[in-house]
ROMAR-466895 format. One line per field, with one value per residue: residue in one letter; chain; x, y, z of N, C-alpha, C in turn. Coordinates in steps of 0.05 Angstrom, whole numbers, plus 5000, padded with zeros to 4 digits. Example, Ala and Ser with C-alpha at 12.3 -4.5 7.8 and 13.67 -1.06 7.14 Angstrom:
residuo	c(a_s)
cadena	c(A_A)
n.c1	c(5264_5257)
n.c2	c(4886_4955)
n.c3	c(5156_5142)
ca.c1	c(5246_5273)
ca.c2	c(4910_4979)
ca.c3	c(5156_5143)
c.c1	c(5264_5258)
c.c2	c(4934_5001)
c.c3	c(5156_5157)
END
This chain:
residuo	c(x_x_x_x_x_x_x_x_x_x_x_x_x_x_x_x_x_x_x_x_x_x_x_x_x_x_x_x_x_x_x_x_x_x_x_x_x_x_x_x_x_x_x_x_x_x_x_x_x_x_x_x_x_x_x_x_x_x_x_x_x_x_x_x_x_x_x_x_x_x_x_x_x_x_x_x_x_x_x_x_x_x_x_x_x_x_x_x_x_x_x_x_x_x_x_x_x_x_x_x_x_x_x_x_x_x_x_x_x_x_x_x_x_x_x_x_x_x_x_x_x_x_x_x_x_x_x_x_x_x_x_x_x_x_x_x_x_x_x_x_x_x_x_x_x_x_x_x_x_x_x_x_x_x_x_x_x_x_x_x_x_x_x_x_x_x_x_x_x_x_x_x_x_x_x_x_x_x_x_x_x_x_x_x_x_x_x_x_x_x_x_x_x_x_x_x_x_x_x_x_x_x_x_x_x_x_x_x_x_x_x_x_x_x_x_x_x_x_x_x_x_x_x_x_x_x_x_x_x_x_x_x_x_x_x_x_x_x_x_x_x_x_x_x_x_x_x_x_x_x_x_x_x_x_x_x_x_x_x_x_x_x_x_x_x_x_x_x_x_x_x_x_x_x_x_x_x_x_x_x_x_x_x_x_x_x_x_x_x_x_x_x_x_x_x_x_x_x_x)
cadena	c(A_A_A_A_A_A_A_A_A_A_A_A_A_A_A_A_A_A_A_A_A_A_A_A_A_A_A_A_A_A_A_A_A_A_A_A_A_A_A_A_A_A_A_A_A_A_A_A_A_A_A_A_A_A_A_A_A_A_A_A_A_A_A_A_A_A_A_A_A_A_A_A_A_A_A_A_A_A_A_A_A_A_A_A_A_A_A_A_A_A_A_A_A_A_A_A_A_A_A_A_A_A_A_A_A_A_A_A_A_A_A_A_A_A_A_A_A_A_A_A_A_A_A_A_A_A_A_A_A_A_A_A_A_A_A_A_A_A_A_A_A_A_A_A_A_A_A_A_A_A_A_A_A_A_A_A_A_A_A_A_A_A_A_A_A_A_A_A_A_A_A_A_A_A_A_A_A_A_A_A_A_A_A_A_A_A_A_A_A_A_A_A_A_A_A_A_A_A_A_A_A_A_A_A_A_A_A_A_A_A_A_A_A_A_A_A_A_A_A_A_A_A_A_A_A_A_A_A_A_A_A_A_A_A_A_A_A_A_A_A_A_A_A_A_A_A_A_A_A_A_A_A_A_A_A_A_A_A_A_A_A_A_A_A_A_A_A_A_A_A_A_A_A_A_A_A_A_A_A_A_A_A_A_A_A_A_A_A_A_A_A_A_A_A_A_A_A_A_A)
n.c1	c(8652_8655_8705_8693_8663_8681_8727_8701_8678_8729_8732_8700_8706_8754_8745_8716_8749_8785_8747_8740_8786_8798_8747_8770_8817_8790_8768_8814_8848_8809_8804_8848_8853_8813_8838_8890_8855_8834_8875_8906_8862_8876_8917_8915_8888_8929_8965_8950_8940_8993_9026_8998_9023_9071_9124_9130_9175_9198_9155_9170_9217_9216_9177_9116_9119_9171_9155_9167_9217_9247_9208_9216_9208_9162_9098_9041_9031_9013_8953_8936_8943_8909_8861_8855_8862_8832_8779_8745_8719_8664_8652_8642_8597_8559_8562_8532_8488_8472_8481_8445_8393_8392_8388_8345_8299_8304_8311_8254_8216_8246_8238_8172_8154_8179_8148_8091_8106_8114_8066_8030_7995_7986_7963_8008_8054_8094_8115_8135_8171_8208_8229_8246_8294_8329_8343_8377_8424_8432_8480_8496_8527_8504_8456_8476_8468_8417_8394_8417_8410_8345_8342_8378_8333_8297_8320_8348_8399_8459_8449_8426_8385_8386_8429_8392_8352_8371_8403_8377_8332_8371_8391_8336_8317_8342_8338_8280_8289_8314_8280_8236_8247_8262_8222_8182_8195_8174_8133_8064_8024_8036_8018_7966_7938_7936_7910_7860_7856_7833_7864_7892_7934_7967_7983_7993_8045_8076_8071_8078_8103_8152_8187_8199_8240_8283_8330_8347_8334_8373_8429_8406_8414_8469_8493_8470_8484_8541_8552_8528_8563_8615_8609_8635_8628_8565_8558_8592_8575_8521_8513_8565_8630_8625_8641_8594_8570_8600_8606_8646_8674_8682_8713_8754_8773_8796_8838_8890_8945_8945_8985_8987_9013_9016_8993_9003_8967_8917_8917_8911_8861_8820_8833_8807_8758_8744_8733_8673_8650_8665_8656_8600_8582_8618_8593_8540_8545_8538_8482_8490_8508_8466_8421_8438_8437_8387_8356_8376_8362_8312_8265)
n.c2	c(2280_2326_2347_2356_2311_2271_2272_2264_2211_2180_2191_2155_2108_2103_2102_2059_2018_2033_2003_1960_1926_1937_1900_1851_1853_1846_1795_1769_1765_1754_1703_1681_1688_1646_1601_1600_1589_1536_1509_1509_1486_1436_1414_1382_1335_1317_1312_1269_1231_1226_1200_1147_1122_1115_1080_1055_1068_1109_1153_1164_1186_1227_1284_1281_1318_1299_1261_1275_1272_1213_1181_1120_1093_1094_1059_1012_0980_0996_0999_0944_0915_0934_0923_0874_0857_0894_0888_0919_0912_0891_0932_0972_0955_0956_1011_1030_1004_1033_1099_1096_1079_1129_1176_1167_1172_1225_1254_1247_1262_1314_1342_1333_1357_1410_1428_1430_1470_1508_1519_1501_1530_1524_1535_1561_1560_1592_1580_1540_1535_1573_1537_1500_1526_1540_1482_1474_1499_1469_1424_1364_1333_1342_1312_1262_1222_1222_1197_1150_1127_1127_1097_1048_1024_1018_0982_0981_1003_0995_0974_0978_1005_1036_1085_1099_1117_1164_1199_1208_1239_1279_1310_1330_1379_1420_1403_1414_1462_1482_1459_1484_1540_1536_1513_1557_1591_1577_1595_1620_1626_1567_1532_1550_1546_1484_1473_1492_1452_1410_1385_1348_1363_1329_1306_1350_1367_1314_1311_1353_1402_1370_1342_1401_1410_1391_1396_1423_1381_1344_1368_1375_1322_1300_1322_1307_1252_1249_1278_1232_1196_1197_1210_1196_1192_1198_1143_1111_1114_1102_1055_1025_0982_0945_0888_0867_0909_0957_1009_1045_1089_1081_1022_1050_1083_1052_1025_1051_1049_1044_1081_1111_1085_1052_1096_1100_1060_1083_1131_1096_1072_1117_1145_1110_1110_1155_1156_1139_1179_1223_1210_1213_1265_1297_1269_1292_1351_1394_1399_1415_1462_1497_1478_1491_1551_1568_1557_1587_1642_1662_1665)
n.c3	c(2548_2603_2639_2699_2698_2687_2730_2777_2763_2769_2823_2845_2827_2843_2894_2913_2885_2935_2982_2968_2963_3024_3041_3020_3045_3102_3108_3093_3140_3180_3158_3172_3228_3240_3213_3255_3304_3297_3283_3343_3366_3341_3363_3405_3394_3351_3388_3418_3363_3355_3401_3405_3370_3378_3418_3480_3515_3486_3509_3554_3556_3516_3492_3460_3411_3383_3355_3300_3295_3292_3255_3233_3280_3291_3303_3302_3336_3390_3382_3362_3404_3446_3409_3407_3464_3491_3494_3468_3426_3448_3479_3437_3409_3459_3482_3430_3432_3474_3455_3403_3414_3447_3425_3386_3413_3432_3406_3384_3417_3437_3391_3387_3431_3429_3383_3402_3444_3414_3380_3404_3457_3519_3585_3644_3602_3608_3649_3654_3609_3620_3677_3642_3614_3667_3680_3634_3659_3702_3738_3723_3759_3802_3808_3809_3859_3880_3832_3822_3875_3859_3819_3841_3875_3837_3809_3762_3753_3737_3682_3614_3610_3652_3627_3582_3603_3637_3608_3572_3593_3614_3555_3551_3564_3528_3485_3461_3480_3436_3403_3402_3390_3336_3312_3320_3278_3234_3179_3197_3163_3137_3181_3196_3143_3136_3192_3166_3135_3165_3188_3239_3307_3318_3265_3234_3261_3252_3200_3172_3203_3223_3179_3158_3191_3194_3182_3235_3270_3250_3270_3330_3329_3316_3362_3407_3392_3395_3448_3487_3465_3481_3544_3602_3657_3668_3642_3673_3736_3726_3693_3702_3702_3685_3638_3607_3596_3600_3566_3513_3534_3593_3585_3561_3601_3638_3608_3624_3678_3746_3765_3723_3675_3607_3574_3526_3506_3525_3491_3439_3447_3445_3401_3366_3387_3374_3322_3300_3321_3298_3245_3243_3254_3207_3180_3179_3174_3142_3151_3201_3226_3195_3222_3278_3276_3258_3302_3331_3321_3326_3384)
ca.c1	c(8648_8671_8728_8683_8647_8716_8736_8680_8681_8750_8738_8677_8720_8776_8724_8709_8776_8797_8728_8744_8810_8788_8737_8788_8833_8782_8769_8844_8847_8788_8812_8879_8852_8802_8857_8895_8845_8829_8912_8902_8840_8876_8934_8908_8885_8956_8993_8930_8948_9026_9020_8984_9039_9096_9134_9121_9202_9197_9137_9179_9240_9210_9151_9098_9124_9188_9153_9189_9250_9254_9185_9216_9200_9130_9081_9019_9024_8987_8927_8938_8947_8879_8831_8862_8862_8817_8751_8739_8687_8641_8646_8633_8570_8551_8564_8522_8462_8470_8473_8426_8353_8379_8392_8325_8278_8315_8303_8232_8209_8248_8218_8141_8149_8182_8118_8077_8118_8116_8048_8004_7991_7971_7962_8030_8072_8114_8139_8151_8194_8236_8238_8268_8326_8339_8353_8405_8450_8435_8504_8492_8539_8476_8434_8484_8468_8386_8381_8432_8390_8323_8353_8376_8305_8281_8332_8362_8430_8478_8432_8424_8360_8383_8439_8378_8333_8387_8420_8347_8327_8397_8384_8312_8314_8366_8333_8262_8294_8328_8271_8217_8261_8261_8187_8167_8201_8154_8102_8043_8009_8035_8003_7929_7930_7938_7888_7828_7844_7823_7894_7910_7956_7990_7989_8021_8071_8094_8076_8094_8130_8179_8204_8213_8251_8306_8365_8348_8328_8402_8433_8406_8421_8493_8495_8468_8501_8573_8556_8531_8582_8638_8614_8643_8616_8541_8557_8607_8555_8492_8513_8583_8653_8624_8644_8584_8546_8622_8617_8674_8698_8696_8739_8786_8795_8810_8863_8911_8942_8935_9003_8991_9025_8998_8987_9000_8946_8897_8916_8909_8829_8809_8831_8793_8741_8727_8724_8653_8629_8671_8637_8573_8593_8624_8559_8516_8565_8523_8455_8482_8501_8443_8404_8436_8437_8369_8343_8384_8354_8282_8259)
ca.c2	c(2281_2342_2342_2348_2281_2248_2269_2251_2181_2169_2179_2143_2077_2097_2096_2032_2003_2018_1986_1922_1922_1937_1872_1830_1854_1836_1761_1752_1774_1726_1669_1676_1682_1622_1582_1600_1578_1511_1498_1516_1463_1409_1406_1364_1319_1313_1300_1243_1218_1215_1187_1128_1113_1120_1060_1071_1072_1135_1170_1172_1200_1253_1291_1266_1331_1287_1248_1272_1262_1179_1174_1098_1089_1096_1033_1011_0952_0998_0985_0917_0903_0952_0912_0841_0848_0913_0888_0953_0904_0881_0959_0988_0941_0972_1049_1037_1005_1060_1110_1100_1090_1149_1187_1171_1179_1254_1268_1252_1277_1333_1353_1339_1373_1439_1439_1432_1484_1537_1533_1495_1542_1522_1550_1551_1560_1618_1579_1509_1544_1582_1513_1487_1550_1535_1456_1474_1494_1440_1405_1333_1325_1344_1299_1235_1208_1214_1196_1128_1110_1117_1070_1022_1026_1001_0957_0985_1008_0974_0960_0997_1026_1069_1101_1105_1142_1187_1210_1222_1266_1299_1317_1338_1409_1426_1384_1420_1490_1480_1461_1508_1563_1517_1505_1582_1607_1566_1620_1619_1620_1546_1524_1557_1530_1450_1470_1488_1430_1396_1369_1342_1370_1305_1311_1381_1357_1296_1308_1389_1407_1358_1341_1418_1419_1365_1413_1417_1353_1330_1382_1354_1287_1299_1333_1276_1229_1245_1277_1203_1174_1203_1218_1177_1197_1194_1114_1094_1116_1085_1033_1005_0981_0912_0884_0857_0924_0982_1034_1050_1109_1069_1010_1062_1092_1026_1012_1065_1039_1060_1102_1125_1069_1049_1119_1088_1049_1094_1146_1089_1071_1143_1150_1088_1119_1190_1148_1144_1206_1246_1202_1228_1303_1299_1266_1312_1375_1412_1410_1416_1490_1503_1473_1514_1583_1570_1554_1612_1663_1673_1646)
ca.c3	c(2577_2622_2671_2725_2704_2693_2759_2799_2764_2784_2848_2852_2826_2866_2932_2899_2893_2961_2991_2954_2975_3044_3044_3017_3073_3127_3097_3104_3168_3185_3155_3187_3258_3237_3220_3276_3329_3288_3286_3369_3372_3321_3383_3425_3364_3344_3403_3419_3352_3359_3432_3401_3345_3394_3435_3506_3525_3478_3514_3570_3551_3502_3489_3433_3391_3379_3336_3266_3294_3286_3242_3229_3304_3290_3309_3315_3367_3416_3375_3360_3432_3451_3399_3416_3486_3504_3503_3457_3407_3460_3491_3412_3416_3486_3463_3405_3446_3490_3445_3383_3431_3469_3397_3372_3431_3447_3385_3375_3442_3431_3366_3387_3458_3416_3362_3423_3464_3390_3366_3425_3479_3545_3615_3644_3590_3612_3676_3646_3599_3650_3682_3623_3616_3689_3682_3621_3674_3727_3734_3727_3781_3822_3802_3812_3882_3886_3805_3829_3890_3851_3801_3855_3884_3818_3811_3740_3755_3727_3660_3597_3612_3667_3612_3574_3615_3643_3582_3548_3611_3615_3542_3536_3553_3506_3448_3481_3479_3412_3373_3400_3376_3305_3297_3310_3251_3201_3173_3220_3150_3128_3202_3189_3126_3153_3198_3151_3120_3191_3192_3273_3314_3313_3234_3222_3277_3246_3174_3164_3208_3235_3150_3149_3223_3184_3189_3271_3283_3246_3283_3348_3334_3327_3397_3434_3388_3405_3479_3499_3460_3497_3553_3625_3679_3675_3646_3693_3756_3724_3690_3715_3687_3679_3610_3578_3596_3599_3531_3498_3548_3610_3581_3548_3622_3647_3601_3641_3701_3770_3769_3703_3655_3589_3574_3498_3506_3527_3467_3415_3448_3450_3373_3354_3395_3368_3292_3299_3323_3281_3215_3241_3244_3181_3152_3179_3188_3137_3171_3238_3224_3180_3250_3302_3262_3245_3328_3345_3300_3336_3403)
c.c1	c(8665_8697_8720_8675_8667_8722_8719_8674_8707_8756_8720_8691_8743_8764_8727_8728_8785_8777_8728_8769_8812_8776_8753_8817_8826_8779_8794_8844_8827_8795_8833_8868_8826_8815_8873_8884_8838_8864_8909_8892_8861_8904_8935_8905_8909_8974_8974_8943_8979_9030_9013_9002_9071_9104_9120_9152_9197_9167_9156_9206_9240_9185_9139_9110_9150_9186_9162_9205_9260_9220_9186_9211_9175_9120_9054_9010_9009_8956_8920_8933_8915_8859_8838_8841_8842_8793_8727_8711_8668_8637_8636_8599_8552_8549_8539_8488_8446_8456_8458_8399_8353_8370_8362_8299_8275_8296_8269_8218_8216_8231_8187_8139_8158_8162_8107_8087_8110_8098_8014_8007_7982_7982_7990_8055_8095_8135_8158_8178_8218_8243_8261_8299_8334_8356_8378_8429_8451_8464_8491_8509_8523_8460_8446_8480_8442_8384_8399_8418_8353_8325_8352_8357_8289_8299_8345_8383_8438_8470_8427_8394_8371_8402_8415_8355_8346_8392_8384_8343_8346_8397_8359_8307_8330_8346_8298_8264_8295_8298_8239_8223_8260_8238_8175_8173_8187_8137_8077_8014_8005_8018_7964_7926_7932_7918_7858_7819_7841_7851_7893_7929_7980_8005_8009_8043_8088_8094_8083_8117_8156_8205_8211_8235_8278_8327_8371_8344_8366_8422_8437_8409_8450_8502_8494_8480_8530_8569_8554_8553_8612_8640_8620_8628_8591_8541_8576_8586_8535_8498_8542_8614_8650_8622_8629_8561_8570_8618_8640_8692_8700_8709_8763_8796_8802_8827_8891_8907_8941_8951_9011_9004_9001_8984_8988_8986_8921_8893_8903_8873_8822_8812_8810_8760_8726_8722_8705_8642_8645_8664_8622_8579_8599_8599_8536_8529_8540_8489_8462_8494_8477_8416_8407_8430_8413_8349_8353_8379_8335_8271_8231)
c.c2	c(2304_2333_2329_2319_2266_2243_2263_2223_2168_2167_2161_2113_2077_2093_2072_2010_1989_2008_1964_1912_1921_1905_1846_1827_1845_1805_1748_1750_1756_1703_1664_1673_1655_1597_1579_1595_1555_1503_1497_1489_1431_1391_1382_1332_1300_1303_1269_1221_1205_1198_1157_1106_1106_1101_1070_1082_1108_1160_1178_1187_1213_1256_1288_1287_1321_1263_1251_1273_1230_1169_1145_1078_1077_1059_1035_0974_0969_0990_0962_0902_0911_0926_0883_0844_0873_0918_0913_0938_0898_0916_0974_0978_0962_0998_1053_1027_1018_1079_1121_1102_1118_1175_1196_1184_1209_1269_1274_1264_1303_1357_1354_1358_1404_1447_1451_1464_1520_1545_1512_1509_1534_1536_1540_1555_1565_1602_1552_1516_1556_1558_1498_1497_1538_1507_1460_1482_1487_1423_1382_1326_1328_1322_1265_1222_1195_1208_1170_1120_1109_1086_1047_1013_1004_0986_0959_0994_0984_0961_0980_1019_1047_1093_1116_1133_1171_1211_1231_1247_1291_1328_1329_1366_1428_1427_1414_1451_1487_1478_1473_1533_1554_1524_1539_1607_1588_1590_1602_1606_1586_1530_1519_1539_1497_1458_1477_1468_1413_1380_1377_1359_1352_1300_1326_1371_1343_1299_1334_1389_1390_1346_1379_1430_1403_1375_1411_1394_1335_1347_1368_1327_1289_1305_1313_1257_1227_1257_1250_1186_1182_1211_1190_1174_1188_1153_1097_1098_1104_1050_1019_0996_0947_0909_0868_0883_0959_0992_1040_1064_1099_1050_1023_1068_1067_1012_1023_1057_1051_1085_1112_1116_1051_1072_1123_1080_1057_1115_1122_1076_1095_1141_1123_1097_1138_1175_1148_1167_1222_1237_1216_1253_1306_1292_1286_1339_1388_1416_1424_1447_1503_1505_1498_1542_1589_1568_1572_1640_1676_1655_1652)
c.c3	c(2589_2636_2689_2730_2707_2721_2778_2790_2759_2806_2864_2847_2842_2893_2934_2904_2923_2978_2986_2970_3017_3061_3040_3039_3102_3131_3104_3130_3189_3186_3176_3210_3258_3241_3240_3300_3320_3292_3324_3370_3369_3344_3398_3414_3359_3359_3412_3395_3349_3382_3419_3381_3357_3418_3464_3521_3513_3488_3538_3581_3535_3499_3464_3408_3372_3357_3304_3271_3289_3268_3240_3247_3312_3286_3317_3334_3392_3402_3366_3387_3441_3433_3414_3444_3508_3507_3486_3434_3424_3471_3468_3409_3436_3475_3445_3414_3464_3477_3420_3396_3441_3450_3395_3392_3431_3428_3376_3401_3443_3410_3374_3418_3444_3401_3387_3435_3442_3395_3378_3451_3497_3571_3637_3632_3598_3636_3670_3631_3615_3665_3662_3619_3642_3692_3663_3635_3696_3719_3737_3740_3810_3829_3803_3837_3888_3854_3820_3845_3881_3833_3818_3859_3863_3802_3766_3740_3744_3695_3634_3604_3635_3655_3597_3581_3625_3625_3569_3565_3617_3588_3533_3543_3540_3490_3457_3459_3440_3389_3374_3383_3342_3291_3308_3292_3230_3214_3190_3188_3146_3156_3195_3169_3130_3170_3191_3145_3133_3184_3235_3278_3303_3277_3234_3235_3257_3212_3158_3172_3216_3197_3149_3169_3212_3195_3223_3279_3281_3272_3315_3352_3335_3354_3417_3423_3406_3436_3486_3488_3475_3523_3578_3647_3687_3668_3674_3726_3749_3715_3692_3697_3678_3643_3601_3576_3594_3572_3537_3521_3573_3599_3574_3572_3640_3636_3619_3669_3728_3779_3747_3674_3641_3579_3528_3491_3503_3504_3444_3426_3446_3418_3357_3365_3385_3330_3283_3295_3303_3243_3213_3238_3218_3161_3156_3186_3160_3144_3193_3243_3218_3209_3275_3302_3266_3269_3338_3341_3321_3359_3408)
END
């Protein structure tokens, strides 16, 4: 081999080198500021969970970060006290009648109104859709006074059905948006073909496409899972703080007292609270990327 070849394939692996070295320098650099805004996030987490483990004499003469200084301190009589006496099983009940109908409905409404919305055209389309973008940033703080006196009207306030209906409607042009964008990345081909073979709308819907929509559909189910499961506001206005009908997050904010005591209390319901939703995430944490990536790709 020449010189020249030598030397032009040493610098061709030295390019090489420092391009590797390069990529493996930007990865770090990634991770680090990854982990650094997850350590940021996990804050809040942390001082929730120390709060919850911690006397109440000691909340008020140090701050929750104080917790490895007397670790032998550590207790869990706030949550002993919370399940006994906090009404938190008849409200886990409630939560869960709440939010599994509203889960499933969103979901399937969602999914057949997005087929529909992909790859059924009708007259209209263009504005319903802009309707739909527009309602995703309707505050539902709008919508609490005339959505409360229709209720009264029909005499469901205060009753699971008007969480039900709310929540579903709150969520459906999300779920709507989300899985139009879903169902018009299947090939146009796998469509045609289901319709030679005189396959229904309603067919391809429910028997194509919505098994190949899985990743979005999980996706969207986590979303509305844990939004209704945590959220206060829209239950405490529809349906009330009464305890055989209160979810989880109005009893938890009724464990803190009117000037702010029991503040022990309220940390150790909130952590018994997020136990749930953060199962589901975790059980479905790899669709529910796979989902959003995959509705955010092509609209």
């Amino acid at each position: 081999m020449s010189q020249s070849a030598v030397a032009v394939a040493r610098a061709t692996g030295s390019r090489a080198h420092v391009h590797s070295l390069r990529r493996r320098a930007s990865r770090v650099a990634v991770h680090g500021v990854l982990l650094a805004i997850c350590a940021i996030w996990l804050v809040p987490t942390l001082s929730l969970l120390a709060t919850s483990l911690r006397p109440a004499a000691l909340l008020l003469s140090s701050g929750w970060w104080h917790v490895f200084d007397s670790p032998s301190q550590l207790t869990i009589d706030d949550y002993r006290q919370v399940l006994e006496g906090g009404q938190l099983g008849q409200s886990f009940v409630n939560s869960l009648a709440i939010v599994v109908p509203v889960t499933l409905v969103t979901v399937l409404l969602g999914g057949i109104a997005g087929y529909a919305f992909a790859w059924l055209p009708f007259r209209g389309e263009g504005l319903v859709l802009i309707l739909l973008v527009a309602l995703l940033g309707l505050p539902v703080q709008v919508t609490l006074v005339p959505v409360l006196q229709l209720f009264s009207h029909l005499h469901l306030a205060g009753h699971f059905a008007a969480a039900w209906i709310a929540y579903t409607g709150y969520m459906l042009p999300f779920a709507i948006y989300l899985m139009r964008s879903f169902f018009r990345r299947i090939p146009r081909e796998i469509i045609e073909a289901a319709q030679v073979d005189n396959a229904s709308a309603v067919k391809i819907c429910l028997r194509i496409a919505m098994p190949m929509a899985a990743p979005a559909l999980a996706s969207l189910a986590t979303l509305v899972f844990v939004w209704t499961w945590n959220d206060l506001l829209v239950s405490l206005v529809y349906v009330g703080s009464g305890p055989q009908v209160a979810p989880m997050p109005v009893t938890i904010a009724n464990l803190i007292g009117s000037q702010g005591e029991g503040q022990e209390l309220l940390a150790a319901g909130a952590v018994i609270s997020l136990l749930l939703p953060v199962a589901v995430f975790f059980a479905l944490q790899r669709y529910f990327v796979r989902g959003i990536v995959a509705g955010a790709v092509k609209g």
